[in-house]
N, C-alpha and C positions, 0 to 999 in steps of 0.2 A: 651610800647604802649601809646600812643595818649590819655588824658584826653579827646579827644571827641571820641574814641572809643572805646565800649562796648564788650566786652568780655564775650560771653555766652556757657557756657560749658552743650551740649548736654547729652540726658540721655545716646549716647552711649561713653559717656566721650571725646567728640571732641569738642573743644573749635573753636566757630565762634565769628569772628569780624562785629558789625556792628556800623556805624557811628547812634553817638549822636544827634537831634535834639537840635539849639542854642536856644537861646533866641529873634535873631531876626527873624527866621522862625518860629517857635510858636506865635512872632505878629503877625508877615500877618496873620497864619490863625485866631488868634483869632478877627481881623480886620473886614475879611470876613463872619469873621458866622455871627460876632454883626451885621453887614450889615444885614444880610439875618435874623437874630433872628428878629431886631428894624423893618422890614417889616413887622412883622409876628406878632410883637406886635403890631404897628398902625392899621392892620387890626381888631386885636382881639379888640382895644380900642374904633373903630368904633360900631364895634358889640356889647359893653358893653354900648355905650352911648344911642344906639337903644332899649335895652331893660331897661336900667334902668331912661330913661327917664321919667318926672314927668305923672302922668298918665299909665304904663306900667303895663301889668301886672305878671310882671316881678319883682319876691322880694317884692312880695305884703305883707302887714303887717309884711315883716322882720324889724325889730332893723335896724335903721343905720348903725351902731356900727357892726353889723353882715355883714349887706353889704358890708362895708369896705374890712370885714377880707377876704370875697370871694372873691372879685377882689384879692386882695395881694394876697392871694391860688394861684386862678388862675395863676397868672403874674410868681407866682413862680414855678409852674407845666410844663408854658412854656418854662421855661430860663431850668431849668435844665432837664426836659423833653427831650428839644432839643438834649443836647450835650450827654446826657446821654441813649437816644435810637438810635443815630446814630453813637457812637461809640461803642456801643456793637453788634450792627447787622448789620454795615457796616465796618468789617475788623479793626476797630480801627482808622476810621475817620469818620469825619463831612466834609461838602462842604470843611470847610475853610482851613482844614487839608489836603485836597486830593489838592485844587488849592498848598497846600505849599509843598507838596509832603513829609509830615510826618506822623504819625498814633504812635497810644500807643499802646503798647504789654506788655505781663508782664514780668517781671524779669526773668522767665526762658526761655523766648525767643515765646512763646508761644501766642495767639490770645488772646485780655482779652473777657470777657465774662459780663455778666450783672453784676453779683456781684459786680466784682471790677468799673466798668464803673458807678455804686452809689453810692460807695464808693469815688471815688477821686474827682465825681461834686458837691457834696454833702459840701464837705471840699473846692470847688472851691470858697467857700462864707467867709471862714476866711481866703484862698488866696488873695481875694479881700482888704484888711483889708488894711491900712483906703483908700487906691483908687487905681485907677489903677493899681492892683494888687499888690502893692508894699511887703506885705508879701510873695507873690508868686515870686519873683524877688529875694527877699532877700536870700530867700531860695534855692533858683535854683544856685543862687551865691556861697553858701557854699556848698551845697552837690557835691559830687564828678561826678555824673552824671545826672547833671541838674535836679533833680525833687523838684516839688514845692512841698506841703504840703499834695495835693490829690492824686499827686503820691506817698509819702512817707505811706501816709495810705493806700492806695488801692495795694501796691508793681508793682506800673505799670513803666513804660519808655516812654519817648518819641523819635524815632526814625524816622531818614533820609531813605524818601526810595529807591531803589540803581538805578540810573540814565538808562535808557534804549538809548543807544546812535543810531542816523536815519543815513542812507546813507548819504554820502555829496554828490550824485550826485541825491539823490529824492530817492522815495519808488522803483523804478524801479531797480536802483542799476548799471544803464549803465553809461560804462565811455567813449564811443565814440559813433559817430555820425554817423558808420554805424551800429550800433547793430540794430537797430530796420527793418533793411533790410533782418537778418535773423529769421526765426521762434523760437521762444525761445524754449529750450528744456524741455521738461516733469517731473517734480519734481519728484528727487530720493526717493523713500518708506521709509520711517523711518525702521531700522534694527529688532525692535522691532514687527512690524508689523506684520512680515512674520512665529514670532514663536507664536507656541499653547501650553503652558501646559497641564498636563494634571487637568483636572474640577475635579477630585478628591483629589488633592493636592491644588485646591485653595479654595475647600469651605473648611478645614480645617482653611483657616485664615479669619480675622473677619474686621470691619470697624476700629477699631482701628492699626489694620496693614499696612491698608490703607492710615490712617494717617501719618504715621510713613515712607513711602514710598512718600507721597506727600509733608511733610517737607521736604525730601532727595532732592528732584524733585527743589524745589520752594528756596533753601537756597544753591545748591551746586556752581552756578557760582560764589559765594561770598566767596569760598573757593581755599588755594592751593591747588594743583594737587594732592601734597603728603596727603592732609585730606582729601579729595574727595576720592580718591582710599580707602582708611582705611577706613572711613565710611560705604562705599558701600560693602566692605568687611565685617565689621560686620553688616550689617540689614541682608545682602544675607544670613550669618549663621545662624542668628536667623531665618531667611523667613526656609530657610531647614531645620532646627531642630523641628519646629513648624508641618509643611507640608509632609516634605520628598521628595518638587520637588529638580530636579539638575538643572544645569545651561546647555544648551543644548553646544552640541560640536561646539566650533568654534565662541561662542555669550562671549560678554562680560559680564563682571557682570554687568555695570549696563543697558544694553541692558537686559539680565535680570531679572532686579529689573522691566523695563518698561512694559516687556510682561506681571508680576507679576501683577503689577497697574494698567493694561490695561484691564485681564479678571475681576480684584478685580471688577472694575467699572462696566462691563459688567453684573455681577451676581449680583449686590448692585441694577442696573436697570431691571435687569428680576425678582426681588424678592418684 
């Protein structure tokens, strides 16, 4: 396997590949945000000059010395503030991350969470050490799978995310020049659609099944055919062993798996 790609071995024991974020797509985005942070500070600096103007009353009878230390607070609430709530509650990117088309996940393949997203911005500041990240650099150089120092503490990755490829003939997808002479025809019914479990077999399973169904869903194009089938073959035994629904006659599994995740969703919204 490819030192830029990541090998993550699922709870149901099926190893997915996914490609590494380099060093020069973690610039761009970190390019990007300092753009978008350094706007957000001149704003803030505006704001600080308006209140802490001579006369304000604003940090009235504080200590200098105390004023200082608020601004620096501040300055620092914003820097890591920034990268540290919008990687946790936006998927595992910031602007500059989503323009570079990478996001951090955690080592088991998994979405990170607040925890670890202050954990590794936190350490983002002895990545920094002594400039432009160069302990972040150094690091990312030796470890096997590029993480800098706040990934090494926080156990996060950074990851490429998988290319969604457009028609080369436009979103339409015509490749001559009389298609648009005829009526386009009615989009086929997704397979899944048309079947019903039955509601007694799905409120036995819980949001966490669901989960486990939507990873399936969102990770399988980036698998072989042969781990695709296997996988979907072990959730469906565990969904049946849980539940006691069957797979109706003539439906695939993971056709399915989709009926499954379709009422899941259904019941999680009427509830």
């Amino acid at each position: 396997m490819s030192t830029d790609q990541l090998s993550i071995e699922t709870p149901e024991l099926v190893a997915i590949e996914m490609p590494l974020a380099g060093i020069g797509s973690r610039f761009i985005a970190l390019l990007v945000d300092y753009l978008i942070w350094g706007a957000g500070f001149l704003v803030l600096s505006v704001l600080l000059a308006i209140f802490l103007k001579p006369g304000s009353l604003a940090f009235t009878g504080v200590p200098e010395q105390w004023a200082i230390a608020a601004v620096i607070f501040i300055i620092f609430l914003l820097n890591w503030g920034y990268f540290t709530l919008f990687e946790a509650f936006w998927n595992g990117q910031t602007p500059g991350k989503r323009v570079a088309r990478i996001r951090v996940i955690q080592r088991s393949g998994r979405a990170i969470g607040l925890f670890e997203s202050m954990a590794r911005n936190l350490v983002r500041y002895v990545d920094q050490i002594p400039f432009f990240y160069a302990v972040g650099v150094i690091a990312m150089f030796v470890t096997r799978q590029h993480q800098r120092l706040g990934d090494l503490a926080a156990g996060t990755l950074v990851v490429r995310d998988r290319e969604v490829e457009s028609p080369l003939w436009g979103d339409s997808g015509a490749r001559t020049f009389t298609s648009q002479i005829f009526a386009p025809s009615a989009p086929v019914p997704e397979p899944h659609t048309a079947l019903t479990l039955p509601a007694t077999g799905i409120a036995k399973l819980s949001a966490a099944d669901l989960g486990v169904l939507e990873g399936f869903f969102s990770r399988r194009l980036d698998m072989s055919l042969s781990t695709r089938q296997a996988l979907a073959l072990r959730i469906a035994s565990a969904i049946q062993a849980k539940s006691g629904l069957e797979p109706p006659a003539g439906a695939s599994i993971e056709t399915f798996l989709e009926a499954t995740a379709r009422q899941l969703r259904d019941l999680a919204r009427l509830q």
